[in-house]
N, CA, C and O atoms as a Maestro MAE file, in Angstrom:
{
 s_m_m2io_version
 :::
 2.0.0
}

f_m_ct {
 s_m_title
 :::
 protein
 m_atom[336] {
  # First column is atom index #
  i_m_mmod_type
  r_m_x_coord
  r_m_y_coord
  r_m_z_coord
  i_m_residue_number
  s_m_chain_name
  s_m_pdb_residue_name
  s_m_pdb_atom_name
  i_m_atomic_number
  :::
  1 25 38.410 -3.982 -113.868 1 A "UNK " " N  " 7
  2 3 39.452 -4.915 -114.177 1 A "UNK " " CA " 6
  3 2 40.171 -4.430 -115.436 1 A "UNK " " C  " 6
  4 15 39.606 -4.268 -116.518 1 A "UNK " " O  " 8
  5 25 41.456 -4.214 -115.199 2 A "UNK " " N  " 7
  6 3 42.518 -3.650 -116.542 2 A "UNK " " CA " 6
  7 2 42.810 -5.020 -116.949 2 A "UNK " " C  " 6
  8 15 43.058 -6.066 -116.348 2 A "UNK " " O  " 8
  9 25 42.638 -4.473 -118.843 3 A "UNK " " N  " 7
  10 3 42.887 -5.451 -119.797 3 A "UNK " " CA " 6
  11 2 44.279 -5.289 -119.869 3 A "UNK " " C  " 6
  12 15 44.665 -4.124 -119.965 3 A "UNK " " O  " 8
  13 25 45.272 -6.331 -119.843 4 A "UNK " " N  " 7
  14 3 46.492 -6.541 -120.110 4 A "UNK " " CA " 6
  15 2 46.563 -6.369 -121.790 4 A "UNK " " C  " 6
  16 15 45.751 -6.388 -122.716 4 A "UNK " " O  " 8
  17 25 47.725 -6.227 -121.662 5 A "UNK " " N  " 7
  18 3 47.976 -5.793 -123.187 5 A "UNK " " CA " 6
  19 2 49.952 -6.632 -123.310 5 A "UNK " " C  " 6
  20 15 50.854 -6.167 -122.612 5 A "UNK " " O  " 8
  21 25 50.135 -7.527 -124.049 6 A "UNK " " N  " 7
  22 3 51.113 -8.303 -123.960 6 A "UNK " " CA " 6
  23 2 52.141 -7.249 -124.682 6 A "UNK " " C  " 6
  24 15 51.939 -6.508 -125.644 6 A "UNK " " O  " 8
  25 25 53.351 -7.448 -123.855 7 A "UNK " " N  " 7
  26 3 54.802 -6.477 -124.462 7 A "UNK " " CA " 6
  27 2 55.816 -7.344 -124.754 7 A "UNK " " C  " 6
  28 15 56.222 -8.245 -124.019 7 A "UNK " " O  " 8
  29 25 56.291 -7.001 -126.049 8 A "UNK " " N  " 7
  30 3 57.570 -7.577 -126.262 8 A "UNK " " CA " 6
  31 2 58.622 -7.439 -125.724 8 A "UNK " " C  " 6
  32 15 58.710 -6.222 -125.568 8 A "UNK " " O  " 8
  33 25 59.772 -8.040 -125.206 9 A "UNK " " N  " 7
  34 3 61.143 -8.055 -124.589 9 A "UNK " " CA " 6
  35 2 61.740 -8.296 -125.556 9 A "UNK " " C  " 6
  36 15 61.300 -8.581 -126.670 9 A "UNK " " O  " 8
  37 25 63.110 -8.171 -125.099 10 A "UNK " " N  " 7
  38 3 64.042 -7.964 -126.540 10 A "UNK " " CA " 6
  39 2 65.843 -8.302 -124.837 10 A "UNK " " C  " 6
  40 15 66.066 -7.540 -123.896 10 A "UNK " " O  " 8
  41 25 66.358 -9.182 -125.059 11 A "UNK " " N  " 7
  42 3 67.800 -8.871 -124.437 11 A "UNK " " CA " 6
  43 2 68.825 -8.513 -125.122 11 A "UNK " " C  " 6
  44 15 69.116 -9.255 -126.060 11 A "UNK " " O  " 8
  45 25 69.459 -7.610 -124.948 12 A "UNK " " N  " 7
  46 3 70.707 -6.970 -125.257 12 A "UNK " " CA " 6
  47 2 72.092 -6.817 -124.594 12 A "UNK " " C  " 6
  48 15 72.083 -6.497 -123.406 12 A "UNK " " O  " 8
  49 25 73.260 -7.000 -125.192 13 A "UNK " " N  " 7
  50 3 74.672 -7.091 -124.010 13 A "UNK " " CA " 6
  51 2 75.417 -5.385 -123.869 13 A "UNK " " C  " 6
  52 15 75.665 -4.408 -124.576 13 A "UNK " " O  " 8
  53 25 75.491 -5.663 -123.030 14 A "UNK " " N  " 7
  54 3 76.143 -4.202 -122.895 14 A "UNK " " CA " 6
  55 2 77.587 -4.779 -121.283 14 A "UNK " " C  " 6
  56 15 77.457 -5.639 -120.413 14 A "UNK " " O  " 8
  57 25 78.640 -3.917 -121.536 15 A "UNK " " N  " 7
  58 3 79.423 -4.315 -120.962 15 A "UNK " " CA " 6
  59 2 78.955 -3.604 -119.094 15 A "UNK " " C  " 6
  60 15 77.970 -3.008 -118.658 15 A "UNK " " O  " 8
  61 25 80.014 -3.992 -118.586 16 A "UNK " " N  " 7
  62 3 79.209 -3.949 -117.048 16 A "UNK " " CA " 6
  63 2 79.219 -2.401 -116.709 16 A "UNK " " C  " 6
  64 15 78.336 -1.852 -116.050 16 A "UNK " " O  " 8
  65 25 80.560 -1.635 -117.354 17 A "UNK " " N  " 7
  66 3 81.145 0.039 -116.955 17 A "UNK " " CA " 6
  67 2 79.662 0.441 -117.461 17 A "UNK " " C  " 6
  68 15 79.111 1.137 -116.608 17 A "UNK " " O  " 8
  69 25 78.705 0.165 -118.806 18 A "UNK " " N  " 7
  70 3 77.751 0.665 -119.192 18 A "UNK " " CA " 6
  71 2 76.598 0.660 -118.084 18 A "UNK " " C  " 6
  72 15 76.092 1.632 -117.523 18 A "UNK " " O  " 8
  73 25 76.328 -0.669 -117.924 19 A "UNK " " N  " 7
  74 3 75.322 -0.788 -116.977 19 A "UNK " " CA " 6
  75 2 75.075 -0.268 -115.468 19 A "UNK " " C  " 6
  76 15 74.028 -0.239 -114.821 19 A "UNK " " O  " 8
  77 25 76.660 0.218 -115.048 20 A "UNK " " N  " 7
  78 3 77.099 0.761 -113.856 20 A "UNK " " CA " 6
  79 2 76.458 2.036 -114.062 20 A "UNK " " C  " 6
  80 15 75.749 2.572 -113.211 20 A "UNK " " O  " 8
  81 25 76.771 2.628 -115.455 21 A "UNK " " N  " 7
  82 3 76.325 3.952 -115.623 21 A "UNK " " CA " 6
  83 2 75.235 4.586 -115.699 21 A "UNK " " C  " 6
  84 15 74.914 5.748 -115.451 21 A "UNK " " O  " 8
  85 25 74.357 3.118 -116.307 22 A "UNK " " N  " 7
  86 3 73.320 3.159 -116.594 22 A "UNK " " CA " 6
  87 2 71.882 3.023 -115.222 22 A "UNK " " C  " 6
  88 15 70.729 3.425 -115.376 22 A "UNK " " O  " 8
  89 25 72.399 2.415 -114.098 23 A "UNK " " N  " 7
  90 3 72.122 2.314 -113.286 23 A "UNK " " CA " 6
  91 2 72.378 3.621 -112.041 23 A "UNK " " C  " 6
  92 15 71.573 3.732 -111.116 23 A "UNK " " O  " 8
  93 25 73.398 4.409 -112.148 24 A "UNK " " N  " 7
  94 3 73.566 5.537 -111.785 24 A "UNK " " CA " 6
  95 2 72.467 6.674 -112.268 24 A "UNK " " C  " 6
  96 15 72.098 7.592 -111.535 24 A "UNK " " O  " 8
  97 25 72.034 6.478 -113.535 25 A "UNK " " N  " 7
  98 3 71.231 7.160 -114.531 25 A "UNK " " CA " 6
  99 2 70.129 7.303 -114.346 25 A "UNK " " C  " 6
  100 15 69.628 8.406 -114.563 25 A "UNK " " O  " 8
  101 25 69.102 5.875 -113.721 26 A "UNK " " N  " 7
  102 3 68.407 5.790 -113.855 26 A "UNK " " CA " 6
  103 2 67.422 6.482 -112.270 26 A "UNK " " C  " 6
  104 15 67.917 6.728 -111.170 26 A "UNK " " O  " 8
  105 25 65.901 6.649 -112.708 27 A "UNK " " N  " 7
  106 3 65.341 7.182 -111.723 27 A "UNK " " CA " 6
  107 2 65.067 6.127 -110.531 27 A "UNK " " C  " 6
  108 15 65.164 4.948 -110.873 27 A "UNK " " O  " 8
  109 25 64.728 6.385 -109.143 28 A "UNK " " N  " 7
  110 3 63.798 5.556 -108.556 28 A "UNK " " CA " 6
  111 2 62.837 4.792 -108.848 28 A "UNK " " C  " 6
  112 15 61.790 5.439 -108.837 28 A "UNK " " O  " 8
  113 25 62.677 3.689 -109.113 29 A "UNK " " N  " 7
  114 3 61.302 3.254 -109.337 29 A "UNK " " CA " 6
  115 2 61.164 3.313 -111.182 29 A "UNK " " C  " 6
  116 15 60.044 3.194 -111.679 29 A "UNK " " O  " 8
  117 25 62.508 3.521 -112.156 30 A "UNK " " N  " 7
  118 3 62.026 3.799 -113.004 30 A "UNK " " CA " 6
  119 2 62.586 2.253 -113.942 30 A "UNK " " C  " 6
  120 15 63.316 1.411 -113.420 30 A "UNK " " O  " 8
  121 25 62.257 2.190 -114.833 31 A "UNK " " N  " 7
  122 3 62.712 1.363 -115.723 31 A "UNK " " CA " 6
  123 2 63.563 1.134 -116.565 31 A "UNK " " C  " 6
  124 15 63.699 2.135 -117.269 31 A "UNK " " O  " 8
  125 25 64.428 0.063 -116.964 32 A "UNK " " N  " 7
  126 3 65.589 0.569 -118.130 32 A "UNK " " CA " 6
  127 2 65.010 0.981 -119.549 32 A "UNK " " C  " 6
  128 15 65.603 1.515 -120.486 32 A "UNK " " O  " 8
  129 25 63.509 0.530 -119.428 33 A "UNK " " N  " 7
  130 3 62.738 0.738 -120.925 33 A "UNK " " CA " 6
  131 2 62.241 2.353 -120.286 33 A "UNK " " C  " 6
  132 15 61.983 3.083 -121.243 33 A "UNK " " O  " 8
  133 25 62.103 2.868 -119.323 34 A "UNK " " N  " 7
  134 3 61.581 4.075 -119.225 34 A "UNK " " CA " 6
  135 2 62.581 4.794 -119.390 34 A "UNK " " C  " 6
  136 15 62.537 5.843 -120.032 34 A "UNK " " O  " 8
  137 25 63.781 4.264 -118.752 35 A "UNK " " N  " 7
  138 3 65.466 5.290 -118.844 35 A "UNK " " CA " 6
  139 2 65.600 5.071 -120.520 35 A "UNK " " C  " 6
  140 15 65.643 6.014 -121.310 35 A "UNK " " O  " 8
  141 25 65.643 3.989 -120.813 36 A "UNK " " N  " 7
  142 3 65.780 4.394 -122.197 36 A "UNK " " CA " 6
  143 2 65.085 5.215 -122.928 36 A "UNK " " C  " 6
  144 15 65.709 5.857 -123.774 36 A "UNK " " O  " 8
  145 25 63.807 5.390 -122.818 37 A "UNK " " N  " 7
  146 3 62.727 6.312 -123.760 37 A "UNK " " CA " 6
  147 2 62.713 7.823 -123.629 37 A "UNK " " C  " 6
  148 15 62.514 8.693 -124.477 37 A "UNK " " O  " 8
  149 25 63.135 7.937 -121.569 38 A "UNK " " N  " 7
  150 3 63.696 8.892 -121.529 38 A "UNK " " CA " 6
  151 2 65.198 9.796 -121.926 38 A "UNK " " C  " 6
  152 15 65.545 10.950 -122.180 38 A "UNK " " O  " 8
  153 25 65.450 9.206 -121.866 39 A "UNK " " N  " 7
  154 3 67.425 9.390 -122.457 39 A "UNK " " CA " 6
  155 2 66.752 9.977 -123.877 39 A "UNK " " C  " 6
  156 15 66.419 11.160 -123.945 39 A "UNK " " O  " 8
  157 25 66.557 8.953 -125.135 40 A "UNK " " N  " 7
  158 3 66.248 9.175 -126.575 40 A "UNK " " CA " 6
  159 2 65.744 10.165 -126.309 40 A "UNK " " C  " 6
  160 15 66.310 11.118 -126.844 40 A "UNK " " O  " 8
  161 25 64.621 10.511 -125.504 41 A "UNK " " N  " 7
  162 3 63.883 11.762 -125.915 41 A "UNK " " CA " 6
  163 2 64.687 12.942 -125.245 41 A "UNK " " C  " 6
  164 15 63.963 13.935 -125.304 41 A "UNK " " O  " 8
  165 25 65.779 13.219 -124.686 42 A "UNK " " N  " 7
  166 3 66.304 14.348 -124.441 42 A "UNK " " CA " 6
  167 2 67.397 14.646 -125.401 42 A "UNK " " C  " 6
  168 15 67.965 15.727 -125.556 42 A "UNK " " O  " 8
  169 25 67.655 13.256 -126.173 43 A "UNK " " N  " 7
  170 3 68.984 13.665 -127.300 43 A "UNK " " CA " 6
  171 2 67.743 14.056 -128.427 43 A "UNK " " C  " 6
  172 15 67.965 15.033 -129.142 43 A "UNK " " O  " 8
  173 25 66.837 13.545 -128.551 44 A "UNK " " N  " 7
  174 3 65.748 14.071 -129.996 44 A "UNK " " CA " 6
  175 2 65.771 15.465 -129.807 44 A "UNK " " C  " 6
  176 15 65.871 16.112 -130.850 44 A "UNK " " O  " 8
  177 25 65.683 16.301 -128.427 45 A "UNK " " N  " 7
  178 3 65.178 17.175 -128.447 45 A "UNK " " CA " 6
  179 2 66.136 18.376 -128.548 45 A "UNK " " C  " 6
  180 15 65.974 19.522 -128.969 45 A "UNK " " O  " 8
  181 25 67.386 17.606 -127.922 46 A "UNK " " N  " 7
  182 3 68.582 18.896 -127.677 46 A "UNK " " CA " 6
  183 2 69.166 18.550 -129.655 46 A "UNK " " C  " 6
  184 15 69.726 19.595 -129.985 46 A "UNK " " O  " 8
  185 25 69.182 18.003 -130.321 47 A "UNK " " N  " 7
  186 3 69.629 17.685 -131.782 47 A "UNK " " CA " 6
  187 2 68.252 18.511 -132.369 47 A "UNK " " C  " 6
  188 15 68.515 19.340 -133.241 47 A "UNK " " O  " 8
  189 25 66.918 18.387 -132.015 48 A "UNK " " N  " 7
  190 3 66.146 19.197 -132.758 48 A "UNK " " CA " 6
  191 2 66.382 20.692 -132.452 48 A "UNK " " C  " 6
  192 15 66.087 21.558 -133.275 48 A "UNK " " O  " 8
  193 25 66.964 20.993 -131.152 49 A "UNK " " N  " 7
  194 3 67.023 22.294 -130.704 49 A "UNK " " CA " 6
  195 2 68.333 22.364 -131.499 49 A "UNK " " C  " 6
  196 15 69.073 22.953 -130.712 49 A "UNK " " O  " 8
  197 25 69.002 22.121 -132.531 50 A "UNK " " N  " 7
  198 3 70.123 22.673 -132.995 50 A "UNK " " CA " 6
  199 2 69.762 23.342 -134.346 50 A "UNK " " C  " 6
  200 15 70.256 24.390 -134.762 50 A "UNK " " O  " 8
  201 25 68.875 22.622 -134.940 51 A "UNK " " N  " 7
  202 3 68.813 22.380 -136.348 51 A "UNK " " CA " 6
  203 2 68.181 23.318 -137.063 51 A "UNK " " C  " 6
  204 15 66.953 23.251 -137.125 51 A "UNK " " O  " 8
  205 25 69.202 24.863 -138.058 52 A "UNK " " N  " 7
  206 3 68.379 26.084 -138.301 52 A "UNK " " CA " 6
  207 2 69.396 27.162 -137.679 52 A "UNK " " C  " 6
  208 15 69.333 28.352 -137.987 52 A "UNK " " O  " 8
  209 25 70.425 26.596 -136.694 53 A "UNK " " N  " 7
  210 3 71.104 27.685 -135.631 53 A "UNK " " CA " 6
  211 2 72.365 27.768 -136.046 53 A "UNK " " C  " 6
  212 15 73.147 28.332 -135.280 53 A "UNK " " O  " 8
  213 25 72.918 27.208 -137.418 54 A "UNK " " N  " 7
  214 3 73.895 27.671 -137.982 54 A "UNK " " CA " 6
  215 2 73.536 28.550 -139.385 54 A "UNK " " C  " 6
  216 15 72.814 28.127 -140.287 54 A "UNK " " O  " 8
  217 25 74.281 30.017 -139.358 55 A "UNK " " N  " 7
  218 3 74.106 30.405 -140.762 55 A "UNK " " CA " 6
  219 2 75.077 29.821 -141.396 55 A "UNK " " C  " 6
  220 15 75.921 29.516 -140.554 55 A "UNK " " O  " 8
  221 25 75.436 29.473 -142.539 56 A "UNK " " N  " 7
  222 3 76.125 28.793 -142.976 56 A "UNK " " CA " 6
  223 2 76.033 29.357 -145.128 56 A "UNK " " C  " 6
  224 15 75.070 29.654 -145.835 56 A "UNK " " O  " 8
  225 25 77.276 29.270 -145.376 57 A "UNK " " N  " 7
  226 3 77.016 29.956 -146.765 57 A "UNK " " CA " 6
  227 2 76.960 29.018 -147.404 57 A "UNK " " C  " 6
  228 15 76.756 28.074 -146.642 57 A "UNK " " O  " 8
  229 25 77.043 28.582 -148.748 58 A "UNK " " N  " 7
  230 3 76.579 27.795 -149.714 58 A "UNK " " CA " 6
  231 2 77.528 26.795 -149.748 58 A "UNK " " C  " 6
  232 15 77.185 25.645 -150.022 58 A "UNK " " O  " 8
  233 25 79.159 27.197 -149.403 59 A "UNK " " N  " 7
  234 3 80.376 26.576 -149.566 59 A "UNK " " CA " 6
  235 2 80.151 25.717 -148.493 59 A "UNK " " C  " 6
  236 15 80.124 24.493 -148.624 59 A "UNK " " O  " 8
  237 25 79.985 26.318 -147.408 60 A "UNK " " N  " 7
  238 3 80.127 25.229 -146.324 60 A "UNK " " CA " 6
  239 2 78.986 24.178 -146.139 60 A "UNK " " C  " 6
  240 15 79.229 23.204 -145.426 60 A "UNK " " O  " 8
  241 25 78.093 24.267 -146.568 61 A "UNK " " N  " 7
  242 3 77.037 23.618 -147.129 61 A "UNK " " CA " 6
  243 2 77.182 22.377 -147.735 61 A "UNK " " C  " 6
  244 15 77.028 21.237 -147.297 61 A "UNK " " O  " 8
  245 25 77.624 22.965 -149.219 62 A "UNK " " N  " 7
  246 3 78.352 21.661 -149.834 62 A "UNK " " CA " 6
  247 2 79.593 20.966 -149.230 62 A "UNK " " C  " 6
  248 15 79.823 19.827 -149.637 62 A "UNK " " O  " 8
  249 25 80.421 21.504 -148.313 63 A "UNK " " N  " 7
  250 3 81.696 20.845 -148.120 63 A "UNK " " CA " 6
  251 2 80.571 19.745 -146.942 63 A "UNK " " C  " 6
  252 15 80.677 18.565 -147.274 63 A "UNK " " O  " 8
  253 25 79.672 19.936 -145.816 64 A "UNK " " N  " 7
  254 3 78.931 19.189 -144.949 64 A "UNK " " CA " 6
  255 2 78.471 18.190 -145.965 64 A "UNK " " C  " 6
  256 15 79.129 17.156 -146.080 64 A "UNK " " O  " 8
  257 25 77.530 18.359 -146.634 65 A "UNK " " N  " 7
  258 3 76.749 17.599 -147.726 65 A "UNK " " CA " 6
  259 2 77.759 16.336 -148.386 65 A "UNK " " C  " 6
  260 15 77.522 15.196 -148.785 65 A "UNK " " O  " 8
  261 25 78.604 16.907 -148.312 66 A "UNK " " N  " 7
  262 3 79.922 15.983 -149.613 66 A "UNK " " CA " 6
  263 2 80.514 15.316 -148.367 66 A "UNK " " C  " 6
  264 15 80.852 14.164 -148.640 66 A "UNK " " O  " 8
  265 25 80.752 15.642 -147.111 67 A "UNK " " N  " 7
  266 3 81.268 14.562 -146.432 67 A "UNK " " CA " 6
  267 2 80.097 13.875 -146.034 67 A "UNK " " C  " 6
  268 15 80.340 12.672 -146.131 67 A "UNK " " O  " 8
  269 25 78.808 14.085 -145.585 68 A "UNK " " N  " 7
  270 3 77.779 12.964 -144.966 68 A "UNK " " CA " 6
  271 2 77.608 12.002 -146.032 68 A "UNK " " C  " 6
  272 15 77.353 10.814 -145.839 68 A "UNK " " O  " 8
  273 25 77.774 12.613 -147.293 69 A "UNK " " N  " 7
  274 3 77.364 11.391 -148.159 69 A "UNK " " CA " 6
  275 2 78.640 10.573 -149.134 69 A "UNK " " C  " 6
  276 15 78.471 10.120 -150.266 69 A "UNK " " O  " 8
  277 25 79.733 10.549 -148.451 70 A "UNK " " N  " 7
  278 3 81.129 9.798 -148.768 70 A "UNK " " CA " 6
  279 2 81.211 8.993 -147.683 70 A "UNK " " C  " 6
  280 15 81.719 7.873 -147.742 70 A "UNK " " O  " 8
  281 25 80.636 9.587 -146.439 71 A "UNK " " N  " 7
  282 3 80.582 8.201 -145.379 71 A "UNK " " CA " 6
  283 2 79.876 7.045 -145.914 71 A "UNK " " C  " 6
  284 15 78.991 6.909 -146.758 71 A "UNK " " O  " 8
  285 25 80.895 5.826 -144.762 72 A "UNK " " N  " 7
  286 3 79.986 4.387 -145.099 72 A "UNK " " CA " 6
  287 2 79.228 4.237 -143.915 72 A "UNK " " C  " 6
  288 15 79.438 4.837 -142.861 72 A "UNK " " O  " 8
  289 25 78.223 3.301 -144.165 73 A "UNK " " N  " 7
  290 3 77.532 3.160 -143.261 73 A "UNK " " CA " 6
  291 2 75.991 3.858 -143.023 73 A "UNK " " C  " 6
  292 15 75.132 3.129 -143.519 73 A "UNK " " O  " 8
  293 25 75.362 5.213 -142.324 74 A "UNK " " N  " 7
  294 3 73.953 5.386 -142.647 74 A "UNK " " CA " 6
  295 2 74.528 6.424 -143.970 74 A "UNK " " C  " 6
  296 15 75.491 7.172 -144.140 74 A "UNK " " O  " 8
  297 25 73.464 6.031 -144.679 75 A "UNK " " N  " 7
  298 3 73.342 7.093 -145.837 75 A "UNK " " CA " 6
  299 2 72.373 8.228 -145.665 75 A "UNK " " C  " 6
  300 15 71.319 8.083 -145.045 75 A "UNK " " O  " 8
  301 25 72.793 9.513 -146.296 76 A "UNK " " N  " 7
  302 3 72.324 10.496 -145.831 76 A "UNK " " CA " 6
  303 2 71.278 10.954 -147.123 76 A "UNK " " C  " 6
  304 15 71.802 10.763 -148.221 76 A "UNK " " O  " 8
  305 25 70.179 11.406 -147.163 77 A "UNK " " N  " 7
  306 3 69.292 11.691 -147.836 77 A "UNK " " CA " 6
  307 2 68.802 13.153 -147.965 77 A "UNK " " C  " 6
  308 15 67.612 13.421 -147.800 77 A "UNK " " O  " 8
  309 25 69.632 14.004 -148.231 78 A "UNK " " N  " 7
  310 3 69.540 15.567 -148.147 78 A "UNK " " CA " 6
  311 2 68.190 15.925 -148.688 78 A "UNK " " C  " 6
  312 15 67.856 17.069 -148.380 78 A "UNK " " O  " 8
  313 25 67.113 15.102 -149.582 79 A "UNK " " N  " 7
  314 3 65.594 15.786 -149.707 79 A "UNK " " CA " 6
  315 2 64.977 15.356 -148.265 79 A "UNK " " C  " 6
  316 15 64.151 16.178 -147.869 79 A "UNK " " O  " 8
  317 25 65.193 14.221 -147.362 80 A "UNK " " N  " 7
  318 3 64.404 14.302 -146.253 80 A "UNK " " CA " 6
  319 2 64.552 15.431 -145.043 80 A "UNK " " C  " 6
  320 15 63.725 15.561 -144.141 80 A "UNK " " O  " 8
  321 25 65.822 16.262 -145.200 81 A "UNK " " N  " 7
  322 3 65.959 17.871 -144.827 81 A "UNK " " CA " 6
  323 2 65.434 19.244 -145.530 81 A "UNK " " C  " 6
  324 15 65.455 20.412 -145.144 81 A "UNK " " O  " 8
  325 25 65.020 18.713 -146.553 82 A "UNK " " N  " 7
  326 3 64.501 19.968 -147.608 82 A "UNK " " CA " 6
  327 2 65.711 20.480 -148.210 82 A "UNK " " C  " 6
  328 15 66.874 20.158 -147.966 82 A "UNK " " O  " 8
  329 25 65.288 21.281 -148.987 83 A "UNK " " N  " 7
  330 3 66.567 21.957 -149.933 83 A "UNK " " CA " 6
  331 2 67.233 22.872 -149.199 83 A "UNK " " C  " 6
  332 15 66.741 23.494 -148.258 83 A "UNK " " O  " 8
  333 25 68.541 22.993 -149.672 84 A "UNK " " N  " 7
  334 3 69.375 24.139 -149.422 84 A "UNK " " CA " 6
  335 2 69.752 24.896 -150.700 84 A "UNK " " C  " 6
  336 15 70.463 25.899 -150.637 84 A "UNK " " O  " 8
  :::
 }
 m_bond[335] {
  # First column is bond index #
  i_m_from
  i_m_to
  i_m_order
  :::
  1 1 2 1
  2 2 3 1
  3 3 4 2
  4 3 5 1
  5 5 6 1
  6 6 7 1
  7 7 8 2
  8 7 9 1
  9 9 10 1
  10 10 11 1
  11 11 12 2
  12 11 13 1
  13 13 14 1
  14 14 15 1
  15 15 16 2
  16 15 17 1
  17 17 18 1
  18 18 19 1
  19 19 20 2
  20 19 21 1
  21 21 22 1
  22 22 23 1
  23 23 24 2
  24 23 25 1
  25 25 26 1
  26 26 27 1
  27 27 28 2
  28 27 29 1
  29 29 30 1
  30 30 31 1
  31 31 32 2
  32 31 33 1
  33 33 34 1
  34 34 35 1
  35 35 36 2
  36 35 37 1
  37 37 38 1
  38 38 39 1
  39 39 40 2
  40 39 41 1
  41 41 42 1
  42 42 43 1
  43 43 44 2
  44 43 45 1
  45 45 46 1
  46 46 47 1
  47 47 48 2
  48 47 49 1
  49 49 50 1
  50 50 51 1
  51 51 52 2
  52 51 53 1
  53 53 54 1
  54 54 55 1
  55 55 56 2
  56 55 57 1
  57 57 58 1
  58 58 59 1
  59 59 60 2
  60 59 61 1
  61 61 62 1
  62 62 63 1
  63 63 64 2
  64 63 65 1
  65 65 66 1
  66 66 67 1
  67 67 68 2
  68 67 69 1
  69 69 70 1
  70 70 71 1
  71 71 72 2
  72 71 73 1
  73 73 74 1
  74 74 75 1
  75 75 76 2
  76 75 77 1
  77 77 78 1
  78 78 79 1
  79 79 80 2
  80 79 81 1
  81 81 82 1
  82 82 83 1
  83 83 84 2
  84 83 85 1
  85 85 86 1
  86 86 87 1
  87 87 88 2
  88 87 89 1
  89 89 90 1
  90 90 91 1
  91 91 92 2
  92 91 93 1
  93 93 94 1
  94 94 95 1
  95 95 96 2
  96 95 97 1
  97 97 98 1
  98 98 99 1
  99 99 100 2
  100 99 101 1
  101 101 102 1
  102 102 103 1
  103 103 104 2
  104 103 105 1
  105 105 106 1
  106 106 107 1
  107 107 108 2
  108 107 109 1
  109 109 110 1
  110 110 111 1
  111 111 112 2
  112 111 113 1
  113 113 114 1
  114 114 115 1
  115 115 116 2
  116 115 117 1
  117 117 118 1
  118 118 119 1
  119 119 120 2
  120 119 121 1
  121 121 122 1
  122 122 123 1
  123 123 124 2
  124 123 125 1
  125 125 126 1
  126 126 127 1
  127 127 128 2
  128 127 129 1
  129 129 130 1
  130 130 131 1
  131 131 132 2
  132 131 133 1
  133 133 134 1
  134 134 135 1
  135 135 136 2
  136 135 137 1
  137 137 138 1
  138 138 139 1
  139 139 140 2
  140 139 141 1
  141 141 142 1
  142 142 143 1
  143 143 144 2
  144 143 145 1
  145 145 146 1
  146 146 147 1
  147 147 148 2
  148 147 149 1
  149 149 150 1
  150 150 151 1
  151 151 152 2
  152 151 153 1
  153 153 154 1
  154 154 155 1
  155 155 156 2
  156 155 157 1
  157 157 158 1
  158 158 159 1
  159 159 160 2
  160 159 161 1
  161 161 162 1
  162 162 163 1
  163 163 164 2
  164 163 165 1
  165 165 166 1
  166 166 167 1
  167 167 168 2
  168 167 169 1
  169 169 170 1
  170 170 171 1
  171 171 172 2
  172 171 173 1
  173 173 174 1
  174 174 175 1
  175 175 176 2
  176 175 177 1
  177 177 178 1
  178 178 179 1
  179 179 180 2
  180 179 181 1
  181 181 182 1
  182 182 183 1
  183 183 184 2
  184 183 185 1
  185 185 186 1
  186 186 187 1
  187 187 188 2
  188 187 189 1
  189 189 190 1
  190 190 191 1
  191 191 192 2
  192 191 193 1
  193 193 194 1
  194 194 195 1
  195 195 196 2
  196 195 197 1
  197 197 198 1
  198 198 199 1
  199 199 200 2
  200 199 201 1
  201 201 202 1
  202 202 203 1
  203 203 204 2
  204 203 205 1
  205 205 206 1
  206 206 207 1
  207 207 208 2
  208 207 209 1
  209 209 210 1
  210 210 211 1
  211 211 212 2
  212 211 213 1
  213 213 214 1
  214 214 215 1
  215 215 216 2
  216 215 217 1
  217 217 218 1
  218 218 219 1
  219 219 220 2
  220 219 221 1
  221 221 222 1
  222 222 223 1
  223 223 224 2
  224 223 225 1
  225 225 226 1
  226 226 227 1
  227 227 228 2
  228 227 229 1
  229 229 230 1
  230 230 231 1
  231 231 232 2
  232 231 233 1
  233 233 234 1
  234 234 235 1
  235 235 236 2
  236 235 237 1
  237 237 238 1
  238 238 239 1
  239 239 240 2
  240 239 241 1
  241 241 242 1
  242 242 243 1
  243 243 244 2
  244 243 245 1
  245 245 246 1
  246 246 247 1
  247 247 248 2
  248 247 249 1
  249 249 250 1
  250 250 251 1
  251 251 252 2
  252 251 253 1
  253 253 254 1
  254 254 255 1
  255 255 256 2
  256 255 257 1
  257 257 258 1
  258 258 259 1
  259 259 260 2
  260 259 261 1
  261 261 262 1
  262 262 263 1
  263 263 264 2
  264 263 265 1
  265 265 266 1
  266 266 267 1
  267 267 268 2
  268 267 269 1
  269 269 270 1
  270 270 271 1
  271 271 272 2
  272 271 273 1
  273 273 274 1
  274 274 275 1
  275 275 276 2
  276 275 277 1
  277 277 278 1
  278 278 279 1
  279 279 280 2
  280 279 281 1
  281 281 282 1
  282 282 283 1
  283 283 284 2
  284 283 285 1
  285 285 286 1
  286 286 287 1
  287 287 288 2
  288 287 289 1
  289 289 290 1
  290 290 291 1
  291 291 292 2
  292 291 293 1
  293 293 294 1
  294 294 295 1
  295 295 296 2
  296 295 297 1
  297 297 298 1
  298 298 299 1
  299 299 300 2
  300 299 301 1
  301 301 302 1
  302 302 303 1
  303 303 304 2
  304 303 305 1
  305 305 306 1
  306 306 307 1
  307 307 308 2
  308 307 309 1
  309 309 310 1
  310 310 311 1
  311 311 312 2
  312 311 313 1
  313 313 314 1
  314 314 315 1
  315 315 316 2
  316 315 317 1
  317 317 318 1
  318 318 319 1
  319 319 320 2
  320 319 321 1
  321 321 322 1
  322 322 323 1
  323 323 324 2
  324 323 325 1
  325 325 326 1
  326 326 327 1
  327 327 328 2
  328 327 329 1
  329 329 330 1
  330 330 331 1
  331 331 332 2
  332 331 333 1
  333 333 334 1
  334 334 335 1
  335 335 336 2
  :::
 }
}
């Protein structure tokens, strides 16, 4: 006999063109919490597969650096990337 284990739900709005898409997206038999976990984990992985694959000189460095952190909104924390 499997012990249940209680999951939280959460509802969210998304317009219908999304859900059309999202439903196109999704596998057989799969879930919107599985399409979702799956989706995230192919953008984690193709954004981790970037990161290291530009040489980049010191100038362009700082000109990246000086715009992520003049944006509003997420703030960017250049020690949680390590130094340049």
């Amino acid at each position: 006999m499997g012990i249940g284990i209680p999951m939280a739900s959460k509802n969210i709005s998304i317009t219908e063109d999304v859900y059309n898409k999202l439903i196109r997206a999704k596998k057989e038999n799969e879930s919107f919490s599985e399409l979702f976990l799956r989706l995230l984990s192919i953008q984690r992985t193709a954004m981790e597969n970037t990161f290291g694959t530009w040489n980049l000189d010191e100038k362009e460095i700082s000109e990246i650096w000086a715009d992520l952190t003049n944006r509003s909104g997420r703030k960017w924390n250049k020690a949680s990337f390590g130094s340049s």
